[in-house]
C-alpha positions in Angstrom: 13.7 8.5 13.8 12.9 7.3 10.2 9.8 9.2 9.1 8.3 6.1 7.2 7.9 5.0 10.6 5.5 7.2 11.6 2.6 5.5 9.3 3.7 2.0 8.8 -0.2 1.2 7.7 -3.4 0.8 9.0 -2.6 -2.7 10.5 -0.1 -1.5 12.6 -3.1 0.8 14.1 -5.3 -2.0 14.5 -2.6 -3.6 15.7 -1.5 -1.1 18.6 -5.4 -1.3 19.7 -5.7 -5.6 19.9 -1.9 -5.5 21.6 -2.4 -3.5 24.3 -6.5 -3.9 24.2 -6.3 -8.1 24.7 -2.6 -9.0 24.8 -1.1 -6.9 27.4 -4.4 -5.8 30.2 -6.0 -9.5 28.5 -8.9 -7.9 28.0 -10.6 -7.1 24.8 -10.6 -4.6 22.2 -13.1 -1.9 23.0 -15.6 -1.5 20.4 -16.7 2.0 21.7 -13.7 4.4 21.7 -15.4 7.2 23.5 -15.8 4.3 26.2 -12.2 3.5 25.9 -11.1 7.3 26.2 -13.2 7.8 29.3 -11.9 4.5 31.0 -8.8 5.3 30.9 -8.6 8.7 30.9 -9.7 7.8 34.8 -6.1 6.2 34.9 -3.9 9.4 34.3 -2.9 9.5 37.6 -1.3 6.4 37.3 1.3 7.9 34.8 4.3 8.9 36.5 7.5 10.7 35.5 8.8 8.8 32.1 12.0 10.0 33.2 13.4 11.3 36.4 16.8 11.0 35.1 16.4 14.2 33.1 17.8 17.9 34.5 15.4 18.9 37.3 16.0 22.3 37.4 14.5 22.8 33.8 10.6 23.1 34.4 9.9 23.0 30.7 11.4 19.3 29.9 8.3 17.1 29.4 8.4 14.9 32.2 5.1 12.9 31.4 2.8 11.8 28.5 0.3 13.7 30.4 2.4 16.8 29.9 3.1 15.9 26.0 -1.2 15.3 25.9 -1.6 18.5 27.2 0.5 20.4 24.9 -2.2 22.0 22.6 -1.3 20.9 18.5 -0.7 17.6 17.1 2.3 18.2 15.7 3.9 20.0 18.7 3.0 16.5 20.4 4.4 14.5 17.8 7.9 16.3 18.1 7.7 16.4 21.7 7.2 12.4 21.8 10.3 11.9 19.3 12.5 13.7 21.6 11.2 12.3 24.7 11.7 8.1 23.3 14.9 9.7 22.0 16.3 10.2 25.5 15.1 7.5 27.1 18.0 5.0 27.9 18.0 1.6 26.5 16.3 0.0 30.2 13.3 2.7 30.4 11.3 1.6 27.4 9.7 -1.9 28.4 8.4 0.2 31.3 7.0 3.3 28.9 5.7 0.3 26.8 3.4 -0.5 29.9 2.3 2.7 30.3 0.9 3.0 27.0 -2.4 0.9 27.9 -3.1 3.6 30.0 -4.1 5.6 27.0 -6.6 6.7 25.4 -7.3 4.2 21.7 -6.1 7.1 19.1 -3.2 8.3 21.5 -2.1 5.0 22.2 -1.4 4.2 18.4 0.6 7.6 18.3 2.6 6.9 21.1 3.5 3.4 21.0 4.5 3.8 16.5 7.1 6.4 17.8 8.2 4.4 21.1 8.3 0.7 19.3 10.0 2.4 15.9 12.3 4.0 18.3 13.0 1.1 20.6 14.1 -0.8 17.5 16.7 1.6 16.5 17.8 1.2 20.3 17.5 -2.0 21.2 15.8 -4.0 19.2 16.0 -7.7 20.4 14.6 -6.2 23.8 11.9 -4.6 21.4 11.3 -8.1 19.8 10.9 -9.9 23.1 8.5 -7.6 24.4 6.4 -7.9 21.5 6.1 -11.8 22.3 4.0 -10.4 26.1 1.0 -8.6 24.1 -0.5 -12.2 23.2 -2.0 -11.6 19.6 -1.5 -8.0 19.0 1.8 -8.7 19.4 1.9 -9.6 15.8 0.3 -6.6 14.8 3.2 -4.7 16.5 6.2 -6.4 15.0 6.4 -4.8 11.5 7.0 -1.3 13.3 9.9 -3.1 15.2 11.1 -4.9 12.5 11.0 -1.6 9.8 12.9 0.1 12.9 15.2 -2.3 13.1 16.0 -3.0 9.1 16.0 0.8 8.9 19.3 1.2 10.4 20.7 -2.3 10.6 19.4 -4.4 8.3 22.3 -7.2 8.2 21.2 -8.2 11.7 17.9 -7.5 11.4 17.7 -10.3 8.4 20.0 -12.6 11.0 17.3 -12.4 13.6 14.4 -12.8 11.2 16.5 -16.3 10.0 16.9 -17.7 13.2 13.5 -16.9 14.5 10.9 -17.5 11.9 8.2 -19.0 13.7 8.1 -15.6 15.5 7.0 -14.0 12.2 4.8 -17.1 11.0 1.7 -14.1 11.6 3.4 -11.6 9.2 4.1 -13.8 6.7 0.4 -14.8 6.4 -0.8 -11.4 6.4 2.1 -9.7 3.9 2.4 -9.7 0.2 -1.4 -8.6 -0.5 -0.1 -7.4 -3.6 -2.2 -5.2 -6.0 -5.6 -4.9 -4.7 -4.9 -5.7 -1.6 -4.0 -3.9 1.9 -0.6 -3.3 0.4 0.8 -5.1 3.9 4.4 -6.3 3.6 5.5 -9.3 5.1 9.2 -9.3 7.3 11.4 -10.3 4.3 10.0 -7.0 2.0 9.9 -5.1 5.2 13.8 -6.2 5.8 14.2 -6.1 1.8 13.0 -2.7 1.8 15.2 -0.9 4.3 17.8 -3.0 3.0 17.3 -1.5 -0.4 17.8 1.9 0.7 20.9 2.1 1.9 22.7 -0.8 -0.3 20.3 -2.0 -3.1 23.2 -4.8 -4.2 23.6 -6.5 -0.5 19.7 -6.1 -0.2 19.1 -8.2 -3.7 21.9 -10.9 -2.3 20.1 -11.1 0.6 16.9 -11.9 -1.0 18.1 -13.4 -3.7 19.1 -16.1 -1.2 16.2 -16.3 0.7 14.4 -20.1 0.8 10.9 -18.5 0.9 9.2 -15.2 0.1 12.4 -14.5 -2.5 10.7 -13.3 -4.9 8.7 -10.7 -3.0 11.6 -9.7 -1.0 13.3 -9.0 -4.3 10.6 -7.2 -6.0 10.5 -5.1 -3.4 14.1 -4.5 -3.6 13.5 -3.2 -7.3 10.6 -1.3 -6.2 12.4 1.1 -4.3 15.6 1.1 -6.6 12.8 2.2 -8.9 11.8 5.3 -7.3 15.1 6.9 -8.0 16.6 5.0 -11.1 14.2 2.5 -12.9 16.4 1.8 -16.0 18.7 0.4 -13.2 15.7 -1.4 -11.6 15.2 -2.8 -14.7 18.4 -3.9 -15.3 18.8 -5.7 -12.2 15.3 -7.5 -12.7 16.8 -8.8 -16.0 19.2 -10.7 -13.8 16.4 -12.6 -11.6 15.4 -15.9 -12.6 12.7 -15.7 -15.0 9.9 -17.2 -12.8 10.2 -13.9 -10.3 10.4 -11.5 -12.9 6.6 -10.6 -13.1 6.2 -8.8 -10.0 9.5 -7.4 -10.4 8.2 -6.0 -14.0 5.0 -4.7 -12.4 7.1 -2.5 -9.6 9.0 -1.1 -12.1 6.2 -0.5 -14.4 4.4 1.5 -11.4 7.3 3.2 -10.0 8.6 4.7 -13.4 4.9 5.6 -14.9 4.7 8.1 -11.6 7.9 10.0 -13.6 7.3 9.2 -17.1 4.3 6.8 -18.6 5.7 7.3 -22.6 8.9 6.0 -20.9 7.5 3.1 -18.9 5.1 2.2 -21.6 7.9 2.2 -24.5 9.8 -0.5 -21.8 6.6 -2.4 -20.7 6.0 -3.0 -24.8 9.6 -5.1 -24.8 9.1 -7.1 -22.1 8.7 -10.8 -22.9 4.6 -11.4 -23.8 3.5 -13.3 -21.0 4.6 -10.1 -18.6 3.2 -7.4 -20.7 0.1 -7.2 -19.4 0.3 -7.2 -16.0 3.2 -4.6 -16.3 1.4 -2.4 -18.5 -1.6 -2.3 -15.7 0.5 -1.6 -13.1 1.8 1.6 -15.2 -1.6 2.6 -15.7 -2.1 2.6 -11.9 0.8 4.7 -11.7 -0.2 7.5 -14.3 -3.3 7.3 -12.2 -1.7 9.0 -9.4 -1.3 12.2 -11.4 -3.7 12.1 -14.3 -6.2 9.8 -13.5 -8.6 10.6 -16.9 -5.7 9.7 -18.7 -4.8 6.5 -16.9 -8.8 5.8 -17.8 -7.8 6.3 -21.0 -5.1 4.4 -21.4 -7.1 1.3 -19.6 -9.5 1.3 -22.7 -6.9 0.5 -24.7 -5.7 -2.8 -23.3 -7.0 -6.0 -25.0 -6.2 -8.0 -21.8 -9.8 -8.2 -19.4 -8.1 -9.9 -16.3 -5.0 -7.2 -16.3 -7.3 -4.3 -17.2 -9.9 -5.2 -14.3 -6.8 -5.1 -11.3 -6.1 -1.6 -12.3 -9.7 -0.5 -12.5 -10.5 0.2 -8.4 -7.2 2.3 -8.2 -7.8 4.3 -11.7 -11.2 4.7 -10.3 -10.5 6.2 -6.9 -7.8 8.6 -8.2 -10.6 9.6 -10.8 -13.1 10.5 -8.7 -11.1 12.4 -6.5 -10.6 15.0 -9.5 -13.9 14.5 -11.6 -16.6 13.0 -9.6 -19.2 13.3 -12.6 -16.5 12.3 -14.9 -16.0 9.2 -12.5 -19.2 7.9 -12.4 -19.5 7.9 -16.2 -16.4 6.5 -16.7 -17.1 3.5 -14.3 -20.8 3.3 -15.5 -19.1 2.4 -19.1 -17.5 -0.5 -17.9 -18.2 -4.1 -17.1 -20.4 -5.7 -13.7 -17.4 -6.9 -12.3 -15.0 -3.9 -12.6 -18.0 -1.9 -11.2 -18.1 -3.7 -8.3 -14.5 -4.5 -6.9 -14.5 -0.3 -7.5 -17.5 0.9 -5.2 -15.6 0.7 -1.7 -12.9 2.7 -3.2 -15.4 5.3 -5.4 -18.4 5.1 -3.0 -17.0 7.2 -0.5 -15.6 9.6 -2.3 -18.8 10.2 -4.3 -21.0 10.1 -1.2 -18.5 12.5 0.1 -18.5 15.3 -2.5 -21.8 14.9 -4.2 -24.7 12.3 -2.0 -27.4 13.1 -4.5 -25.4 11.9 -7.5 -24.2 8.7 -5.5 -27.5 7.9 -4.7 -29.2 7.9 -8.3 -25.8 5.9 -9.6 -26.9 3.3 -7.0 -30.4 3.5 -8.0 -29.6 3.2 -11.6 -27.8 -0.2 -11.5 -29.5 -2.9 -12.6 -27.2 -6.0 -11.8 -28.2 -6.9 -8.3 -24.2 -7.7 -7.3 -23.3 -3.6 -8.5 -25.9 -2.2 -6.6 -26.0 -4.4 -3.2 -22.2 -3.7 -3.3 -22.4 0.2 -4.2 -25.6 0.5 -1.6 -23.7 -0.9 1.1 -20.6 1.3 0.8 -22.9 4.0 0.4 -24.4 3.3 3.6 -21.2 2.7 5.6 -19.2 5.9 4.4 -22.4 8.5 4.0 -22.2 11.0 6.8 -24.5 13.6 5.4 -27.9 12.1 4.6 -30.4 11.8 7.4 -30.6 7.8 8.7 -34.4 7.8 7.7 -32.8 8.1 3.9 -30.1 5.5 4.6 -32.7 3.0 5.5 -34.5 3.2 2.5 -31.4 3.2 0.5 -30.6 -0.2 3.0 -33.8 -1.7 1.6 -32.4 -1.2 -1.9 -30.1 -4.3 -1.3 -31.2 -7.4 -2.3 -29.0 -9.9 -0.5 -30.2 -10.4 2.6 -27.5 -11.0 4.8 -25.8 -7.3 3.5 -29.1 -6.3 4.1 -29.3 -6.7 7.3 -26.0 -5.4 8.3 -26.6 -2.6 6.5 -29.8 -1.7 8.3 -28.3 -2.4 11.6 -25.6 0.0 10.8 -27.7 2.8 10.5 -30.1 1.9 13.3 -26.8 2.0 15.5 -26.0 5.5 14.2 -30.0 6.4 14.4 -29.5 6.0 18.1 -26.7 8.1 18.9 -28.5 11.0 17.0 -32.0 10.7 17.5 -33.0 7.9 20.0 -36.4 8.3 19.9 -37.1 8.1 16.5 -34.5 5.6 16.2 -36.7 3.2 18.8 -39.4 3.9 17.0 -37.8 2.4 14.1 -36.2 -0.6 15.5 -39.0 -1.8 17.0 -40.7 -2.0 13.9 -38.5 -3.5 11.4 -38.1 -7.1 10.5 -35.1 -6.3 9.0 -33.0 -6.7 12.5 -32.8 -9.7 14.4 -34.7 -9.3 17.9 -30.8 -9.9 19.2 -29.6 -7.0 17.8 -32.4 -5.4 18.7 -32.5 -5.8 22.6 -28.2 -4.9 22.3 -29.3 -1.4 20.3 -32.0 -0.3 22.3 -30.0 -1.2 25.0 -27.2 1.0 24.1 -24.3 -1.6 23.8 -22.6 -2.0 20.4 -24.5 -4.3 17.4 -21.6 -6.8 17.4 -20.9 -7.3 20.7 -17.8 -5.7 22.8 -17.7 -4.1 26.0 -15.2 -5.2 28.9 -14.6 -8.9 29.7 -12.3 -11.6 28.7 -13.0 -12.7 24.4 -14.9 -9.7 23.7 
């Protein structure tokens, strides 16, 4: 199986969870794995032979996901899944697909990316259908089917997605983030993508003829022509109609800074003026992947504010991953706004490697909107500092509402490591709602949860 299906993104994940957690059992998501794991852990003995077809007389064929569970190493259970879905005959997978509520939350993502991707490249309409049974998570699913599907047989996988587009009316809504955003795909770029592998010319005619999401399918198309040949990605943007160029441009730009920024620069600077910009911050997140002082740089020198701030949070994270100190004075140089759309991506990082230096960049901000913003990621990604020092760094925040939330975060974590002094502690804040309150010290989760039908 393709590898790029083994990590089709984080909604995928999610995904896996909600579609077997409320579609499939209609239950809800748990909100407490360990809960999950011990639930259903309970239920191994439900999980028969996944297939009894296979030669009986060799006692070391896996003949269960028990046995594959067993097998100690990740990556020994990783292959051993891959060659179990590969021998699976096209009737035996709806049934494996059942059996995957049965698992445990994080082994239940594993399993069912390898069983769906592989389903696709089997059957994929059946793979399709059975995606419309897990209610909403079914959604969630249907990129890993759909990349499966596109990744060997993209020509019928864009027939199916044509005559069947309210089934991906979900996908559509949650792809094309863009820059900034999740970096989801919606079916066209997934299709576009695949497509673009293995003939980049039929994959451009496809999209090129698309009624809606053309443009995105065909950037995407030049985004992974890019990877290998840009000058030919750029040559074959050139030939779009000039109202789908940008995002075109900006792949390129991204794609060919990873290789060469002189080059993509030099290119960016001939592009027509209304693309320059956004093309030339989209190459400065790409030199950011390998020399992220240097993409800093290169940011200071653009006169453009709007194309300079969407390259900032991805400059920034590469940054501090290398130069922590060198981060934080780089980001404390630039404007409110920049600071702020970086913290989710810096704060954990910097809490990470250096708490103490995170914690006097928060308490050195004086706009209210930097420092609520880089307190609160602070708070949700620290895993070192005791929560007696989270909640005073929780009372730094000035907006109420993220206030709150913060506190209850670390009142919730208080409890699971010191539920005395934690009690002590929620019992004599104001800064929780007597809700929340009775649900911590009663040991269910802050927002809700546990079994039962629209948890």
């Amino acid at each position: 199986m393709k590898t790029n299906l083994l990590l089709p993104g984080a909604a995928l994940a999610i995904g896996l969870g909600v579609g077997f957690g409320v579609g499939n059992s209609g239950g809800g998501a748990e909100s407490d794995i360990s809960t999950i794991e011990n639930q259903m852990r309970t239920r191994g003995s439900d999980r028969g032979s996944l297939d009894s077809s296979r030669d009986s007389k060799d006692d070391k064929k896996v003949r269960s996901l028990d046995d594959i569970y067993r097998q100690p190493g990740q990556s020994n259970r990783i292959q051993s899944l891959l060659d179990f879905y590969t021998n699976l005959s096209p009737a035996q997978f709806s049934s494996e697909a059942d059996k995957l509520e049965a698992l445990p939350f994080n082994e239940r993502i594993l399993a069912g990316v390898l069983l769906f991707g592989k389903w696709a490249e089997v059957d994929p309409t059946a793979a399709m259908a059975y995606t419309d049974t897990m209610g909403f998570g079914g959604a969630f699913v249907r990129p890993t089917v759909l990349q499966g599907w596109a990744s060997t047989d993209p020509v019928n996988a864009a027939k199916y997605y044509s005559e069947n587009p309210a089934q991906f009316a979900m996908m559509n809504m949650m792809g094309g983030a863009g820059r900034g955003g999740m970096g989801t795909q919606g079916p066209a770029e997934i299709i576009a993508g695949e497509w673009a592998k293995q003939d980049p010319a039929g994959a451009m005619a496809w999209a090129s003829g698309l009624a809606s999401n053309s443009s995105a399918a065909m950037s995407t198309v030049v985004s992974e022509v890019a990877k290998t040949d840009p000058i030919k990605a750029a040559s074959m943007a050139g030939e779009m109609k000039e109202d789908a160029r940008g995002e075109a441009y900006q792949s390129i730009a991204k794609q060919w800074a990873k290789k060469d920024f002189n080059e993509a620069a030099s290119w960016v600077a001939g592009l027509p003026e209304g693309d320059r910009a956004a093309a030339m911050s989209a190459a400065v997140e790409g030199l950011a992947s390998s020399n992220p002082a240097l993409a800093a740089a290169e940011l200071g020198k653009m006169t453009d504010l709007e194309a300079r701030a969407d390259a900032v949070p991805m400059v920034a994270k590469n940054y501090a991953k290398t130069d922590v100190q060198g981060s934080m004075t780089w980001l404390n140089s630039l404007d409110d706004a920049a600071k702020r759309e970086s913290m989710r991506e810096v704060m954990p990082v910097w809490a990470s490697a250096d708490s103490a230096a995170a914690l006097n960049f928060i308490k050195t901000q004086t706009t209210p909107e930097v420092k609520d913003r880089a307190a609160e990621s602070y708070i949700w990604s620290n895993r070192t500092s005791t929560p007696a020092e989270l909640v005073e760094v929780a009372g730094m925040i000035s907006d109420e509402g993220s206030r709150n939330r913060s506190t209850g975060i670390v009142a919730a974590r208080w409890m699971q490591e010191d539920k005395a002094a934690a009690t002590d502690y929620i019992n004599s804040t104001d800064s929780i709602s007597a809700e929340m309150k009775e649900r911590l010290l009663s040991g269910k989760s802050m927002w809700g949860g546990g079994r039962g039908r629209g948890r």
